[in-house]
BAVEXDO-338867 format. One record per residue: residue in three letters; x, y, z of N, C-alpha, C in turn. Coordinates in pm, whole numbers, plus 50000, padded with zeros to 5 digits. Example, Ala and Ser with C-alpha at 12.3 -4.5 7.8 and 13.67 -1.06 7.14 Angstrom:
2
ALA513194943150780512304955050780513204967050780;SER512854977550708513674989450714512905000350787;
END
This chain:
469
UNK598549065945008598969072945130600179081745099;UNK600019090945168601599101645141602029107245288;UNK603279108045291604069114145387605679121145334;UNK605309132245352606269146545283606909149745396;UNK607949152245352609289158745478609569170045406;UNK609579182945514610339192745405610849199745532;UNK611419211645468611799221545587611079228745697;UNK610169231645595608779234845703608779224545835;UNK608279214745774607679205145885606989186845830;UNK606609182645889606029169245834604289171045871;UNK604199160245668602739163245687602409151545606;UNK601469147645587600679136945560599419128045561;UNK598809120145488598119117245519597629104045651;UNK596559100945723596799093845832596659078745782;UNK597349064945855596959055345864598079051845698;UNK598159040245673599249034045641600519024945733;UNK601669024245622603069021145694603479034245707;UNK604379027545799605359041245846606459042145763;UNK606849054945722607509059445602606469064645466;UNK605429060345493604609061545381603439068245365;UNK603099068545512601979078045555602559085045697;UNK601279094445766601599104245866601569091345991;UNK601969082246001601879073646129601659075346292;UNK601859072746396602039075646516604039072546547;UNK604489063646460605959059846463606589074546376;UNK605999081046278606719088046240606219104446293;UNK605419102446370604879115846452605789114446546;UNK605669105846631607189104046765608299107246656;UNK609119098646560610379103946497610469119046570;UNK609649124946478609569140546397609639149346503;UNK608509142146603608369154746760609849152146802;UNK610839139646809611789140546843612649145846790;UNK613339146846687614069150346641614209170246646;UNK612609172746653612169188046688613029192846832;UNK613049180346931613379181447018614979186747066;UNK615189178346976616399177646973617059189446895;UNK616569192046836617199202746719616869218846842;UNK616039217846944616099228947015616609226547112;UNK617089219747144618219217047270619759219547210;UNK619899215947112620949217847063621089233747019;UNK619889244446994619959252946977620359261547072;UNK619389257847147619439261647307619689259247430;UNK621159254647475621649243347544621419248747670;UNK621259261447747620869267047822619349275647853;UNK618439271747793617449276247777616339267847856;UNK615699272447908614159262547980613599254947860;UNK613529243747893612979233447766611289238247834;UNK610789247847698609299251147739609119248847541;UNK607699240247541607519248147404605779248447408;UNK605329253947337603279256147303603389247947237;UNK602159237847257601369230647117600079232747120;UNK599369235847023597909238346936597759230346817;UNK596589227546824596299221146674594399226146673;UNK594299227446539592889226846480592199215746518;UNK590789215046435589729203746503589779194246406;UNK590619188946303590339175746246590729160846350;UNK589899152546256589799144546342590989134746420;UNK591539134646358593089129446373593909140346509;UNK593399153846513594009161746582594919158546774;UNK593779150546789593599147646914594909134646938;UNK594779128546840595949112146844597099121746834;UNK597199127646738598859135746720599489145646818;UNK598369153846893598519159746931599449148347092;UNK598619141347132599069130147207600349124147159;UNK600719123047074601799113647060602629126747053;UNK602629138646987603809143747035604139152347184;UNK603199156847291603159160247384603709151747442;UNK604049135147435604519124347513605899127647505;UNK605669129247342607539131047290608369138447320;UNK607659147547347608279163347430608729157247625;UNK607849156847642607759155747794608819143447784;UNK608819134147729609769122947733611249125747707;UNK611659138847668612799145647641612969158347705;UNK611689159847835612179167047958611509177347937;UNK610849183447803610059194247794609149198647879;UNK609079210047918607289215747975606879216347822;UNK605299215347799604489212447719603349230347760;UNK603079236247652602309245647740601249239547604;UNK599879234847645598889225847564598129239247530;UNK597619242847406596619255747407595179244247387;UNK595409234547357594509226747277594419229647151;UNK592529229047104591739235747018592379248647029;UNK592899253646864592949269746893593729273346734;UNK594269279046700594619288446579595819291346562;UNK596649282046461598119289446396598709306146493;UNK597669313646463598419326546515598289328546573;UNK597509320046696597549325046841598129317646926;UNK599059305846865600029292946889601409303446823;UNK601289313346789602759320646737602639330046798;UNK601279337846887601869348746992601989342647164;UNK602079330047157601689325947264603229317647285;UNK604139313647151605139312447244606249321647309;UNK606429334847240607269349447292606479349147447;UNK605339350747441604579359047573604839345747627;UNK604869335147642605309320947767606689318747744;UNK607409325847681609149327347694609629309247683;UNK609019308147561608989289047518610539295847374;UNK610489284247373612229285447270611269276147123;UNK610119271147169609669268347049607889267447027;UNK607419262146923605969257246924605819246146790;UNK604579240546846604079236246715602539232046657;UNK602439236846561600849236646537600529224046465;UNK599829217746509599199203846441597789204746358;UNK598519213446229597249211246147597529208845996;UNK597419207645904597109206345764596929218045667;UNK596419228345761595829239445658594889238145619;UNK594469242645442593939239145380593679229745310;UNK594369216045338594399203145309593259195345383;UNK592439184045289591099176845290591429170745455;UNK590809165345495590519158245635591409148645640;UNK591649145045559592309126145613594319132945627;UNK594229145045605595539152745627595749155545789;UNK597179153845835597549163045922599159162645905;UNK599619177346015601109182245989601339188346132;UNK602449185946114603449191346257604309203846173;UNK603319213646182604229232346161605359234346296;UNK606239237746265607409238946352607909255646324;UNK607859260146504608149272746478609629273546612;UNK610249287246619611659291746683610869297946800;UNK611949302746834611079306246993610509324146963;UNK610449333946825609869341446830608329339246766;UNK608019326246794607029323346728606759319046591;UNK608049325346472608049322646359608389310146299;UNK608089308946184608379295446113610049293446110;UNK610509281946113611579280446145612579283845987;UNK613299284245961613779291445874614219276045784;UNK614599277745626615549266445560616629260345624;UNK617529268245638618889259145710617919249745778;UNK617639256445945617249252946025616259239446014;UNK615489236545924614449227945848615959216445869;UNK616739215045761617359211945677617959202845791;UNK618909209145908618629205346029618719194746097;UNK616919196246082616049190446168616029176546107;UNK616069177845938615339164745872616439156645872;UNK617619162645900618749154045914618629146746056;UNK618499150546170618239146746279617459135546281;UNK616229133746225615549131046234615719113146127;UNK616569119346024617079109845951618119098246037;UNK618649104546070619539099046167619199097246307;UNK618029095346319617639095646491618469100646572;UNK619059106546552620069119346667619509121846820;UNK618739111946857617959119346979618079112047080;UNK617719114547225617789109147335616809114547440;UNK616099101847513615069106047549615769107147732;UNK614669111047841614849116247947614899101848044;UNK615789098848166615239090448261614389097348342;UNK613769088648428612059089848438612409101248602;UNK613659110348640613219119848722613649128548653;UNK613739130248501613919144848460612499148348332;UNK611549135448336611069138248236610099152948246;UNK609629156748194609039171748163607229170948220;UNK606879182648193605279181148196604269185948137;UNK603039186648200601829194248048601169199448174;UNK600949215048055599829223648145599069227348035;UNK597679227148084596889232847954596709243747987;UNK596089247147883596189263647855594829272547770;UNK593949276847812592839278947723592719290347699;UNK593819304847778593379312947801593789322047625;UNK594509316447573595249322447471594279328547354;UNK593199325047362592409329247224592229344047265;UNK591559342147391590679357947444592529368547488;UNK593679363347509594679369947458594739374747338;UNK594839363547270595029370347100593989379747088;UNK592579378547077591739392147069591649400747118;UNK592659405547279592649413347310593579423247296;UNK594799415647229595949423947184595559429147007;UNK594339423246950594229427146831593509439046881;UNK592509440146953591379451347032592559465447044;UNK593129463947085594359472147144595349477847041;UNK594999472846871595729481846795595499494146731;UNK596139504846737595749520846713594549517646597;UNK594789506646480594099512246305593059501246376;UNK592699491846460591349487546474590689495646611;UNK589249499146528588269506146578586989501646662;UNK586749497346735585679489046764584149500046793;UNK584879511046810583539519946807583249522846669;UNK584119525046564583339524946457582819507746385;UNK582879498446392582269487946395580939487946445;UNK581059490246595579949486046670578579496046576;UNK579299508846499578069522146477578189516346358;UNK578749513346262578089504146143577219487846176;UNK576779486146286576059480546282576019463546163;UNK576989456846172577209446146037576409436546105;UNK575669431745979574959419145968576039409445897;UNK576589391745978577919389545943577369376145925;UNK578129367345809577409351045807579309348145816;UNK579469336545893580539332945907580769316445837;UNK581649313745769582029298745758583529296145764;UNK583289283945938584989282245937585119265545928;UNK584519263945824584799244745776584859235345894;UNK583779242445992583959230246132585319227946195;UNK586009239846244586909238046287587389249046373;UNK588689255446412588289261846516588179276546523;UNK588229281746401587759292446317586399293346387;UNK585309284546403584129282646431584029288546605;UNK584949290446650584759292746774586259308746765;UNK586839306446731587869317746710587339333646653;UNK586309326646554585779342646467584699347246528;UNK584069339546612582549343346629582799354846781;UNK583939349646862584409354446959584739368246971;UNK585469370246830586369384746766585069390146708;UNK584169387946672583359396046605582449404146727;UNK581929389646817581369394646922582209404846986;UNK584129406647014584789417947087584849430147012;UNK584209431046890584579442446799583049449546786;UNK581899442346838580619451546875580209445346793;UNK579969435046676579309429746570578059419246680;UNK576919423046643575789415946738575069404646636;UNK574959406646471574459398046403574859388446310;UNK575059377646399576219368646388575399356146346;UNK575499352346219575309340246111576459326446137;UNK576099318246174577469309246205577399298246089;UNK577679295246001577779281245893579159272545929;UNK578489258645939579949250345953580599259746086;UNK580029261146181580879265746281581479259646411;UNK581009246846439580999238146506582069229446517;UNK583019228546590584999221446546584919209246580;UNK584259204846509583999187546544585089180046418;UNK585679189046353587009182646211586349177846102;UNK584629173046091584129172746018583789177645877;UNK584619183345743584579194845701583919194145617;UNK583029205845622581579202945549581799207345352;UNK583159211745386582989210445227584669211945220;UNK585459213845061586839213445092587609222245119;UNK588159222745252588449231345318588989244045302;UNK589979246445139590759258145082589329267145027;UNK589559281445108588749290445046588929295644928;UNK588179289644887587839290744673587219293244631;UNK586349303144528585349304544516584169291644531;UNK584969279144430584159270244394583559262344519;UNK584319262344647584169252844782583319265244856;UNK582849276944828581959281644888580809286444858;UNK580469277644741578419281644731577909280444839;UNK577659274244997577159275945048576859291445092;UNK577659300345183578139309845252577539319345113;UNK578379318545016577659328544917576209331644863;UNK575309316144890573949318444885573549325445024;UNK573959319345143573519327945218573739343545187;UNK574789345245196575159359445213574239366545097;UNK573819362845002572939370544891571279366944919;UNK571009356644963569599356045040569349363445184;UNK570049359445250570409366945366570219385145453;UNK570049392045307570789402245317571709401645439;UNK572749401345442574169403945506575179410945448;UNK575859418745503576869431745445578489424845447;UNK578269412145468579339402945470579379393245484;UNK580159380245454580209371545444581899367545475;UNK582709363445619583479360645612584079342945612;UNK585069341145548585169324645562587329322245575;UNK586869312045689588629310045689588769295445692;UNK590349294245668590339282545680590809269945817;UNK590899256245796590769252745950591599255046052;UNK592809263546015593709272246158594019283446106;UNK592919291046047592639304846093593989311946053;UNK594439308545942595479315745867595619321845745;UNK594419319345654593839325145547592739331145561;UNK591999339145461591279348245516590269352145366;UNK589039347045375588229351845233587199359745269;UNK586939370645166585409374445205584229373045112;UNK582789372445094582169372345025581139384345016;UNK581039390444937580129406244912578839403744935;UNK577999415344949576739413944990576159408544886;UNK576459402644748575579401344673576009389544625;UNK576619382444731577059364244728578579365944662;UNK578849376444582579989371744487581249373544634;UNK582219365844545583699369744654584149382044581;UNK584869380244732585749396344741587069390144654;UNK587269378944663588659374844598589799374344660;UNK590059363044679591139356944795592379363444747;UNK592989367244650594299379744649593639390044727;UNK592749397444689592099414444745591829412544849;UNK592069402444946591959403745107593379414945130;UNK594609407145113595179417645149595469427745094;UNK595259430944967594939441944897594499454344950;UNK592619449545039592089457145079593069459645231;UNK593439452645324594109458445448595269460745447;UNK596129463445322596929472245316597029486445218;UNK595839484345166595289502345113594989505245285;UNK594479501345368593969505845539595259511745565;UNK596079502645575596959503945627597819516645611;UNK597969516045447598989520545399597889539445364;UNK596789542945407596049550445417596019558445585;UNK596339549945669596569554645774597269552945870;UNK598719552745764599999551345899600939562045864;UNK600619570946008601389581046009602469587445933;UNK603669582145937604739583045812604169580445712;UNK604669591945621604199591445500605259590645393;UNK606829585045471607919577845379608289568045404;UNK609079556945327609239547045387608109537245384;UNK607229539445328605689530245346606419516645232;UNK606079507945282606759494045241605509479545257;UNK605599475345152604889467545156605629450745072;UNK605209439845173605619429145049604189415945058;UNK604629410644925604459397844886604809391044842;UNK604099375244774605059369444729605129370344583;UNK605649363244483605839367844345604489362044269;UNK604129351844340602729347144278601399352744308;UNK601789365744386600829376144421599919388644317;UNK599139392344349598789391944269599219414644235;UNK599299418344153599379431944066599229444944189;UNK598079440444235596979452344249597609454644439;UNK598849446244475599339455544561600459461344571;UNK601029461944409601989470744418601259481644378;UNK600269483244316599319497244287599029504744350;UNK597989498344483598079507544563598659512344648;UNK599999504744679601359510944733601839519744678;UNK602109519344542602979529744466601749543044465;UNK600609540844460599399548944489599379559144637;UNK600019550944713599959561044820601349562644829;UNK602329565144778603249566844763604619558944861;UNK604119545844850605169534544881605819531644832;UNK606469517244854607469508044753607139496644809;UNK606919486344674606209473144717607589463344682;UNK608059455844735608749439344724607999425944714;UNK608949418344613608269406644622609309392744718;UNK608719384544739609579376344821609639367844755;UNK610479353144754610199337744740608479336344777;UNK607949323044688606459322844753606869314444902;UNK606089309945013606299305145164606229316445263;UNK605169313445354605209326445456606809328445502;UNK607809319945546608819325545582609689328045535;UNK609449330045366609809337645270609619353145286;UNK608789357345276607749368345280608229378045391;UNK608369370645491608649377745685609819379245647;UNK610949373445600612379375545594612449387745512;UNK611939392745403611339402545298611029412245416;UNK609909410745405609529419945560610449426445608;UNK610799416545710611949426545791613059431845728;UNK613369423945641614899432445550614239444645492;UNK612789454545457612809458545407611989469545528;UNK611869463245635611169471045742609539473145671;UNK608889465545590607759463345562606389466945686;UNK605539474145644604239480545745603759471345742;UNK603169463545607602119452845617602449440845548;UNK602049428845468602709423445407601669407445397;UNK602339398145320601019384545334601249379345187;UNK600159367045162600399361445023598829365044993;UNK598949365044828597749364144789596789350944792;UNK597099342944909596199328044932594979334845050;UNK595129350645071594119356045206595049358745288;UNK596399354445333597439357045403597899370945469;UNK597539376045604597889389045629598659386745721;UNK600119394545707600969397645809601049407845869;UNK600849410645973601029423245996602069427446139;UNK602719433246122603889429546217603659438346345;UNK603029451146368602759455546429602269446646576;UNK601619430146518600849421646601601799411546601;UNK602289406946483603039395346486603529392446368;UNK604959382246360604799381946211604519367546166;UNK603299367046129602449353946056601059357746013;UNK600819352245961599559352345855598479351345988;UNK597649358745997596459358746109595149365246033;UNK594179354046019592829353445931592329369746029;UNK592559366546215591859374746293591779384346281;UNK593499394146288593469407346269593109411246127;UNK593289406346048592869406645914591329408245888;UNK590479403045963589149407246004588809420746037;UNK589859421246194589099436046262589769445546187;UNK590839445446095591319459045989590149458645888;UNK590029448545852588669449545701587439454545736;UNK587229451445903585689456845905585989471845943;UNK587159473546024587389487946067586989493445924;UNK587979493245809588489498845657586159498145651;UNK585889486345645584519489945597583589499045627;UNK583749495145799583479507745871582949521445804;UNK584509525245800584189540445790584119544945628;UNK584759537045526584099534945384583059537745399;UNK581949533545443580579535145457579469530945357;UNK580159519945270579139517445132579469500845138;UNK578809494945087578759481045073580339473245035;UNK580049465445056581689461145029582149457244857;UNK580719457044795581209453544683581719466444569;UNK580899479244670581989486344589582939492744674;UNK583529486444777585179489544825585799482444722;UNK585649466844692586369463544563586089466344436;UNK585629472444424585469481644273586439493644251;UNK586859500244364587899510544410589509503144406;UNK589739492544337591219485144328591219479744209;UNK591929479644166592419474143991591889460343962;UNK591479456143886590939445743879591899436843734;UNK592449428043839593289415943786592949404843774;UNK593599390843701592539378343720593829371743728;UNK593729364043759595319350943799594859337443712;UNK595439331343652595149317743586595999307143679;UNK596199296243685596959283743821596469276343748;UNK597819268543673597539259943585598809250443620;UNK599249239643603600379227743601600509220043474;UNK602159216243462602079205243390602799197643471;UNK602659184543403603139172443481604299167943414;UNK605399162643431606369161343357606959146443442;UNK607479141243315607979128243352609239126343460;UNK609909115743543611159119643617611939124343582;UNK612439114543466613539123243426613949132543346;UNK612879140443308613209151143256613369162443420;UNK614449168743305615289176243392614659193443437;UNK614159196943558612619202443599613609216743584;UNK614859217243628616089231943615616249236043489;UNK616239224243435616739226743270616119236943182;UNK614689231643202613779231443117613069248243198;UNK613409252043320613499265343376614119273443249;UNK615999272543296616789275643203616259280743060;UNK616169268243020615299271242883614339282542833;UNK613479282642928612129290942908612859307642969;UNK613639307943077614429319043103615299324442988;UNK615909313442884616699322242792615539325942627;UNK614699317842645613729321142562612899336742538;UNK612959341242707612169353842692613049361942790;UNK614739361642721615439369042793615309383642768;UNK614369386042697614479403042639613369410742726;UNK612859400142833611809406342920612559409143086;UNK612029416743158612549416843282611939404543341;UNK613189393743415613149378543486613769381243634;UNK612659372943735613159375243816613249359543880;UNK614419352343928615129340343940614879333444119;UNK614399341844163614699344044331613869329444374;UNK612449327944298612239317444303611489309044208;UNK611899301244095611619297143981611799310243907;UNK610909311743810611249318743664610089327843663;UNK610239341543684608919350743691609259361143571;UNK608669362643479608709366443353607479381943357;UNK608059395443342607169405943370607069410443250;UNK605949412843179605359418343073605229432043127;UNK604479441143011604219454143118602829454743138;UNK601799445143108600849447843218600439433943264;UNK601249421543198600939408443318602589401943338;UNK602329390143339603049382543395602769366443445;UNK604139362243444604149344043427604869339143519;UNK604579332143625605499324343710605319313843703;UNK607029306543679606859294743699607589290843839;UNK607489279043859607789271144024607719252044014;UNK609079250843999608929234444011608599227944156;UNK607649218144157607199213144275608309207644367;UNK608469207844516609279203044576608989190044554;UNK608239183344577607449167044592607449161144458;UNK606939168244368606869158444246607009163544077;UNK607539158843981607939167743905606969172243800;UNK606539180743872605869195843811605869211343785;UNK605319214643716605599231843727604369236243690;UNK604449244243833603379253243860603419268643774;UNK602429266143700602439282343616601139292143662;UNK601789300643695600719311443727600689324743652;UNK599469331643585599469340243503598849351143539;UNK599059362543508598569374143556598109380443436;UNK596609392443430596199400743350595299407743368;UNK594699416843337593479425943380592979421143304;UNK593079408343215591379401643123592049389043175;UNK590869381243198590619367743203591079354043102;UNK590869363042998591119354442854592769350742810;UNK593399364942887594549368542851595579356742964;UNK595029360243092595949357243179595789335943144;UNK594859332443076594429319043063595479317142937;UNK595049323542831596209323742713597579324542751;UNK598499330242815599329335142830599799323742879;UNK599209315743025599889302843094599649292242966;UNK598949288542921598639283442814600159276542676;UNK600159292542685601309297042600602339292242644;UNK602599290442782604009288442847604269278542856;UNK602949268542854602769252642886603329244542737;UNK602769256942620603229249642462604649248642455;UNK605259261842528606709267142479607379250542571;UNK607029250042706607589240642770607729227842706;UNK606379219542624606419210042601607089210442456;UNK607489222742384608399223242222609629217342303;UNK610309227642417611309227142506611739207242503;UNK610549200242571611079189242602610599181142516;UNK610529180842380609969173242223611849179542162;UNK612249188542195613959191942144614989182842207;UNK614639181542359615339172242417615049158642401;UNK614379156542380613709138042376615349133742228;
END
């Protein structure tokens, strides 16, 4: 069993002791201490906050135990239910809530769930602020309501057909050119609420031939939930038996974003946002100032076509609220991680699988040729994601250090772990918050190379700690 505290938020797996797994004792803690950390923020503010969670199965107990926790510390509760990360982040600005929180896991297997904690502009709550909370929370800092001030719950269903209607309503999505390309669409949202979120948006964007796989939000997930190539042979046989001109797949709160080509292969979970910010960055008015970011474990091919249309691309820390802070310091148009991640601020700033849809089909739209050669029209890079495991006490900074003064004659960038730029790839490393590892990720326009290269980094590491022993 596991249960992780970080700044973000608490996540874990269900059932165990408490301390050791995601419990119902340490779901109350956590909702409290949340509580508390926005009262103290906001000592004059309407205690309002949104909660949403995805369809795993666990969703429904957590979601209960912290709506109690809230209301028991005087909160209004605005319930979206069933519903989607980014429509639980435009839904607390527009209900003038000081906070939210999404009860899902992500891309993590079923027996997972997490309490995402956001500020009252909807966004992820920042480090300090984390930092905080876990102290609060450490220290039970909290105090609950006597029984004539406690708070209440209103549900709330209307928020999805909001979110699609404020995506409907942006200048670069087209729904008349959609509706006249005519797409034949197979959808897979891992039984969850993607399954009811995408089919909705496709139907508002004029798409009539609608394939549903795994669409059904019963938390059941019919295969493992991170869109990967390898977790989607299903969707990809369809989409190549099928004839279908697409194949979209997200994950279970609708915050990543994959596609699969008409001829089964993927589009490639970096080149999602690749492709909707060539859109972007192709048809937004100003033609200075065009700004784009990601994170450093991102992948090549969108600083290309930024510097291609004559932008300037940034990289951030990897973590969406890494990325948004990037963003705005740099007044960024578009922005996201290479996990499918699109930000787009114009709508909001968080990763939204949705709008990320109606820009790709708009962009396909009027392209007018199959999708597999829109990605043939972008540089073609390959990423290697490889780990080593390293014992406790070896020292996880050190052994950074090390490998930083090793290939000091290359441009290093420190901001987060050790990113090492060749001039046509590149090596990031990243020690695990949770456990002591380092994550190496490699970049190259050959396959062989970007595999060699992490490879390489993994030998240099383990000479590194055979010197220290």
């Amino acid at each position: 069993m596991t249960l992780i505290k970080s700044i973000s938020g608490i996540r874990g797996t269900i059932g165990g002791k408490s301390g050791d797994a995601l419990t119902p004792l340490d779901i109350v803690k956590f909702a409290a201490a949340y509580g508390a950390w926005l009262k103290k923020k906001n000592p004059d503010a309407t205690l309002k906050v949104v909660l949403g969670r995805d369809a795993r199965l666990s969703g429904k107990m957590v979601s209960d135990l912290v709506c109690s926790t809230l209301v028991g510390m005087g909160f209004h509760v605005i319930d979206l239910g069933l519903s989607t990360t980014p429509t639980v982040e435009i839904a607390v600005p527009l209900e003038k809530a000081i906070g939210g929180i999404i009860l899902t896991a992500s891309h993590n297997p079923i027996q997972w769930n997490a309490l995402k904690l956001l500020n009252e502009k909807g966004e992820f709550i920042s480090a300090n602020d984390g930092a905080e909370l876990l102290e609060i929370a450490e220290k039970e800092s909290f105090e609950f309501c006597d029984v004539k001030h406690l708070g209440k719950v209103t549900y709330d269903d209307t928020y999805l057909k909001k979110h699609i209607d404020l995506i409907l309503a942006l200048p670069l999505v087209d729904k008349k050119a959609i509706e006249k390309a005519d797409f034949k669409v197979v959808v897979d949202a891992v039984n969850s609420t993607g399954g009811t979120a995408v089919p909705l948006l496709l139907e508002a964007l004029g798409v009539t031939q609608i394939k549903k796989i795994n669409c059904d939000p019963t938390g059941i997930f019919a295969h493992n939930p991170e869109p990967l190539p390898e977790n989607l042979r299903e969707i990809s046989s369809e989409t190549r038996k099928g004839n279908y001109d697409l194949g979209i797949v997200v994950d279970p709160d609708v915050d990543r974003l994959a596609f699969i080509c008409e001829d089964g292969e993927p589009f490639g979970e970096e080149y999602t946002l690749v492709a909707v910010a060539d859109y972007i960055l192709s048809n937004t008015k100003k033609k200075k100032g065009l700004k784009t970011v990601s994170n450093l474990s991102s992948t090549l091919a969108l600083k290309d076509v930024t510097v291609k249309a004559g932008g300037e691309h940034a990289s951030a820390a990897v973590g969406e609220v890494n990325v948004v802070v990037k963003m705005k310091e740099t007044d960024a148009i578009i922005g996201g991680e290479g996990n499918g991640g699109i930000i787009y601020p114009e709508l909001h700033y968080g990763r939204d699988a949705l709008v990320g849809i109606a820009l790709f089909l708009t962009q396909l739209a009027k392209f007018g040729k199959p999708v597999g050669f829109l990605r043939k029209t972008y540089p073609n890079y390959h990423i290697a994601k490889k780990k080593i495991e390293l014992t406790p006490e070896i020292n996880v900074d050190e052994i950074l250090e090390d490998i930083k003064a090793k290939y000091e004659r290359y441009p290093i960038n420190t901001e987060d772990g050790v990113k090492i730029n060749f001039e046509k790839e590149w090596v990031h490393l990243r020690k695990s918050n949770t456990e002591p590892i380092i994550r190496i990720y490699a970049e190259s326009e050959f396959e062989t190379t970007a595999s060699n290269l992490a490879d390489k980094i993994i030998r240099d590491i383990k000479e590194l700690i055979s010197q220290r022993v």
